[in-house]
N, C-alpha and C positions, 0 to 999 in steps of 0.2 A: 649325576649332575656334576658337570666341570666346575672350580673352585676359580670364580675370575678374581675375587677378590677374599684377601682375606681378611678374615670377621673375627674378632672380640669374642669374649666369652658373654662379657657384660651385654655389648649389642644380640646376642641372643638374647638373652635375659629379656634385656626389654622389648625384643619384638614378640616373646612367646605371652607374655603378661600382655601386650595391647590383642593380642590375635584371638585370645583366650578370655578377653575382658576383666582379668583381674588384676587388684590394686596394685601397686607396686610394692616390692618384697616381699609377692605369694611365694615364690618358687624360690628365695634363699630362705624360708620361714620352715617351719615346723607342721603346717596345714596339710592337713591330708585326705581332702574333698578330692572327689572327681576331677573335677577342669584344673586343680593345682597338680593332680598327682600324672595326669598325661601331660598338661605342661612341662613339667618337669622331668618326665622320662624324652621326651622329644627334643629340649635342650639335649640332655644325654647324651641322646642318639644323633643328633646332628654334629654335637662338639669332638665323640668319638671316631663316627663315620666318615663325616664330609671334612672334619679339621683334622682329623689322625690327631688330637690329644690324650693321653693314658688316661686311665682311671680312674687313677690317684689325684691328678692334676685337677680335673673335671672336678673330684671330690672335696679337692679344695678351695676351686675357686668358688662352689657350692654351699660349701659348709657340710658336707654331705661324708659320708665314707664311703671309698673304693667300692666298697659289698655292695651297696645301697645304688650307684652309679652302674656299676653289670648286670645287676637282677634289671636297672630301669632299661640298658639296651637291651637287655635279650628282650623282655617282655615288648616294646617296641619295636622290633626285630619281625617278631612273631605280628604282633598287629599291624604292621605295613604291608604285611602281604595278604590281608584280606580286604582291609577296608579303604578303599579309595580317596572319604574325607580326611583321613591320616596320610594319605600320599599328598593331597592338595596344601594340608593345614604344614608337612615337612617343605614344601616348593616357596610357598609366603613365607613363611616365617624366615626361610633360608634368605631370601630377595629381599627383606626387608630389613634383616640383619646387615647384608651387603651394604643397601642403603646409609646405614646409619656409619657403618665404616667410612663408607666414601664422605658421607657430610661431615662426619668428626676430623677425618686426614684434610677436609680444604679447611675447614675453621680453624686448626692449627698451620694447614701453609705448609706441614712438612709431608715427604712419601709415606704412605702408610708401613715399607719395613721399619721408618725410625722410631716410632712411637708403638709398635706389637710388640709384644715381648720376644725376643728373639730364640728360635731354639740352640740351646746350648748343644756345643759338641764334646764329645765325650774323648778324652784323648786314650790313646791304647795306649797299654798298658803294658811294659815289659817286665816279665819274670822275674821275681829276684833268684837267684844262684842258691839253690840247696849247697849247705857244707857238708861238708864231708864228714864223719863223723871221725872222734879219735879215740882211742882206747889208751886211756893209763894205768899204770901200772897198780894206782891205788884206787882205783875206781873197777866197784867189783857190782855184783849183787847186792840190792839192800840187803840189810840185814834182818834175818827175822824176828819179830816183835813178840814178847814172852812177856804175856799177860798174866796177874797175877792176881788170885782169887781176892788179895787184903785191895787191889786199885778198886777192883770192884763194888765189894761190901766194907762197910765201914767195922773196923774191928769188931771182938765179940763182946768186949765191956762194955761199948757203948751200946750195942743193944743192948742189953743186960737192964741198963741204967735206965735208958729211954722208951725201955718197954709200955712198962704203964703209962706212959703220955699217950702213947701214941694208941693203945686199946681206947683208953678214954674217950682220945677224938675219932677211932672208929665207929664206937658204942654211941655216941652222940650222933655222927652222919648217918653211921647203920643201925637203928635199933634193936631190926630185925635181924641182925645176924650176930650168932655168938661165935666164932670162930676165934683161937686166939692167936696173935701175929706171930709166926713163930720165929726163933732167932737161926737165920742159914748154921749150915756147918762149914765151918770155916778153916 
């Protein structure tokens, strides 16, 4: 289907909610009935296919996340190629969304590119310049790290000292175990 006019996200919206008979903000809601959840995979797929919008975009203008917006077109995808009322209910809802385009762009008076959000362009981007690397004369290998058994365990006096505290509060968490803490070699 050729795209004569371009549509809104929101004029989906509301043509899937009249076509589908449900109340207004089934499909940016949380409901996940039958007629809200093809409604809503059918925005989807109309916003991704026939408007070329990403995912993300759809997802947000949804409320919806990226994930949640792909499972609904593939799923979509796969059901428009069996069943017919899903081909008819994509053609209306697509023509009626048009509709509401074209009646929103005369009640504003302006063309409809001024008031669609426009797609932004992406400018290229040029390389920054890798430098070249420089070697001086003091700049070597780190150096290697000589770890020392005293950074690691706390002196031996203080175990010595702090023994029986800390049996106590083992004795206390573990009752069942008598094992005694023993002080490293240090």
């Amino acid at each position: 289907m050729s795209l004569r006019v371009p549509v809104a996200l929101k004029h989906l919206v509301i043509a899937a909610e009249k076509h589908y008979c449900l109340p207004k903000g089934t499909i940016r809601s949380r409901v996940r009935s039958g007629r809200a959840a093809v409604a809503r995979q059918m925005v989807y797929f109309i916003a991704k296919k026939a408007l070329g919008m990403s995912f993300s975009k759809i997802g947000k203008g949804l409320g919806r996340d990226h994930t949640s917006v792909l499972y609904g077109v593939g799923k979509m995808t796969e059901q428009l190629e069996n069943e017919k009322q899903l081909q008819e209910d994509y053609r209306i809802i697509f023509d009626q969304a048009q509709e509401l385009t074209k009646r929103e762009a005369e009640l504003l008076g302006k063309p409809i590119s001024d008031w669609l959000e426009p797609t932004p362009e992406i400018p290229e981007r040029q390389p920054e310049p890798i430098p070249e690397p420089s070697i001086d004369a003091e700049q070597t290998a780190p150096k290697s790290i000589v770890v020392k058994r005293e950074d690691i365990y706390p002196p031996r006096a203080w175990w010595e000292e702090n023994n029986d505290r800390f049996l106590a509060a083992m004795r206390k968490a573990h009752p069942d175990r008598e094992k005694k803490l023993e002080v490293p070699h240090v």
